[in-house]
Kinemage of the C-alpha trace (Angstrom):
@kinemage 1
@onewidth
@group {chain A} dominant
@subgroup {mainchain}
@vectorlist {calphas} color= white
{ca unk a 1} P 10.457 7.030 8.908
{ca unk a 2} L 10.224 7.680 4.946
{ca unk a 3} L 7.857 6.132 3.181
{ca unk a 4} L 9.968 5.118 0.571
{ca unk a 5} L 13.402 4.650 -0.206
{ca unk a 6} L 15.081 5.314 -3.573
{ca unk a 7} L 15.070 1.494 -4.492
{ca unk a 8} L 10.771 0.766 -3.708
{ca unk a 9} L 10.158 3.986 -5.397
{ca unk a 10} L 12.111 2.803 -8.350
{ca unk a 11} L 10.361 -0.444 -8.397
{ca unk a 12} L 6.733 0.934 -8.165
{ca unk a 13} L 7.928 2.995 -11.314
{ca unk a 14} L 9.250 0.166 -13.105
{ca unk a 15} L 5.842 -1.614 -12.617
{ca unk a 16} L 3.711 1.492 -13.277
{ca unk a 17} L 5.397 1.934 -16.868
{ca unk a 18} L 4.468 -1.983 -17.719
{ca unk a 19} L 0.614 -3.307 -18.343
{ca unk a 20} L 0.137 -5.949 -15.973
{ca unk a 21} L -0.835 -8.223 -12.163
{ca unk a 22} L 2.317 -6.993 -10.639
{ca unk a 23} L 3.601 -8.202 -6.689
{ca unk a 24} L 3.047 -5.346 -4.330
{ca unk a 25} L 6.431 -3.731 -3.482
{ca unk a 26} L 4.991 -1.957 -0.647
{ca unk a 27} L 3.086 -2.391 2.931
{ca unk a 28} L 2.127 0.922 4.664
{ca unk a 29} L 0.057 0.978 7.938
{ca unk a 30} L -1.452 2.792 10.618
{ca unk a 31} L 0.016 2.443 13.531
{ca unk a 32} L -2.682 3.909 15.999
{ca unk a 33} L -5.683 2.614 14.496
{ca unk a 34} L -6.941 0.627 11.031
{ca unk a 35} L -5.303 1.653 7.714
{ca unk a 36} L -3.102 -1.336 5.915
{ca unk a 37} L -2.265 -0.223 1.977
{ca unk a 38} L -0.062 -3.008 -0.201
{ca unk a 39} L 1.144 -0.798 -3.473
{ca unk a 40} L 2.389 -2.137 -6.200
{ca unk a 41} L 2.502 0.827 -8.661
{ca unk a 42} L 3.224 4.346 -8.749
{ca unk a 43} L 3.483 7.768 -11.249
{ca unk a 44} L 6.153 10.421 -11.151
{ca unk a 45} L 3.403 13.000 -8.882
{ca unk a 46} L 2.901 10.528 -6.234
{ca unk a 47} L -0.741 8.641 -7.326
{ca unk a 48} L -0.135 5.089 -5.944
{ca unk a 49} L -2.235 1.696 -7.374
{ca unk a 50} L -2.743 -0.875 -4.645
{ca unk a 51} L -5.140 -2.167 -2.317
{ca unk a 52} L -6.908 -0.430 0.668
{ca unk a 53} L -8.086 -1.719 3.820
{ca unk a 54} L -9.377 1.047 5.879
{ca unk a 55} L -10.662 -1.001 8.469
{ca unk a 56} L -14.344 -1.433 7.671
{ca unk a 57} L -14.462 -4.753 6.406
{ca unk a 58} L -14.263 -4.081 2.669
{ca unk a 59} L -10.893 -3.906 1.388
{ca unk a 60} L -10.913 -2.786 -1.892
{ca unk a 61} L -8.200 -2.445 -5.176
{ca unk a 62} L -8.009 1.782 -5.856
{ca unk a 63} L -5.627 4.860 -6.220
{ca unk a 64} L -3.689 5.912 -3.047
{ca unk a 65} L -2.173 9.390 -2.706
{ca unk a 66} L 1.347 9.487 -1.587
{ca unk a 67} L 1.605 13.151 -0.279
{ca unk a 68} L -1.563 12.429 1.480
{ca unk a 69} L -0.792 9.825 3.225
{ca unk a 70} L 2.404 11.680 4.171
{ca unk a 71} L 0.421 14.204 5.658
{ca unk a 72} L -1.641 12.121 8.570
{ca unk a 73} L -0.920 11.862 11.755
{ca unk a 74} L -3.300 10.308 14.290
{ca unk a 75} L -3.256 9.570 17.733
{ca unk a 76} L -0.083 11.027 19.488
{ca unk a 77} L 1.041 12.655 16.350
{ca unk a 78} L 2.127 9.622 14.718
{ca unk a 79} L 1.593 8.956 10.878
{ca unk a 80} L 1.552 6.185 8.513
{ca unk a 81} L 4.408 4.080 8.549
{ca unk a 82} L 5.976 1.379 6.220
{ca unk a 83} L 6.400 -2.422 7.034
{ca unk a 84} L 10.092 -2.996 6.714
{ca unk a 85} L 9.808 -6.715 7.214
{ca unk a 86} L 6.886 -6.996 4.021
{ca unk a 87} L 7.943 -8.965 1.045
{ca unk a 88} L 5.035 -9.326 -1.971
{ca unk a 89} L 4.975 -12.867 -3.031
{ca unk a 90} L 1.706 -13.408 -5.555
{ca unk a 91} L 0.212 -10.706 -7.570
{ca unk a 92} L -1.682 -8.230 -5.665
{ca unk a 93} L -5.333 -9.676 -7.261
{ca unk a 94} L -4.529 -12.704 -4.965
{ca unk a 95} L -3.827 -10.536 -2.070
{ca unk a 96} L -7.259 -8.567 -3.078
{ca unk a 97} L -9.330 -12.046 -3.411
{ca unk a 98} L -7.564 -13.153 0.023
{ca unk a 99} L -8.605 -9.875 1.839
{ca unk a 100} L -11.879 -9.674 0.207
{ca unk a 101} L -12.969 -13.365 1.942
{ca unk a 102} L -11.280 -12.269 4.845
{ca unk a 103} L -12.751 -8.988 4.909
{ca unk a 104} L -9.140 -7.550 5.825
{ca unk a 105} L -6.114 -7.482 4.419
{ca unk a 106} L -4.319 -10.548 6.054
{ca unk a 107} L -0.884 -9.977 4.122
């Protein structure tokens, strides 16, 4: 599965050329193990803005590697894959003040 298609990478663009709280436009997870990222920004080389949950019960707002990401695969070869069903609806700081009481992302 790509990552991203033509129209979320044109959107994370869009919102990484504008100041401001913008609604993720992306979910990526792990499907063997913990790793949720929500993205809501991106430059032309790939450097994603979003928010990380790796699983250790601190979920934190940060810069995400695209190629990187690309790269993993885990358990049984698989790597990170996006949520096709995930549609941002509040800014990503709620989403960061949500998983930070939760401890997880809960999007």
């Amino acid at each position: 599965m790509k990552l991203l298609t033509k129209e979320i990478e044109k959107k994370l663009l869009a919102n990484a050329a504008k100041e401001g709280d913008h609604v993720p436009v992306l979910k990526l997870f792990n499907p063997t193990g913990s790793g949720t990222w929500l993205v809501s920004e991106m430059s032309e080389d790939g450097m994603m803005f979003g928010l990380a949950d790796l699983g250790m019960g601190s979920p934190e707002l940060g810069y995400i590697y695209l190629p990187e990401l690309a790269e993993y695969r885990g358990p049984l070869g698989l790597g990170i894959e996006r949520d096709t069903w995930f549609k941002g609806d509040k800014p990503l700081s709620e989403y960061a003040d949500a998983a930070r009481a939760a401890g997880r992302i809960t999007a």
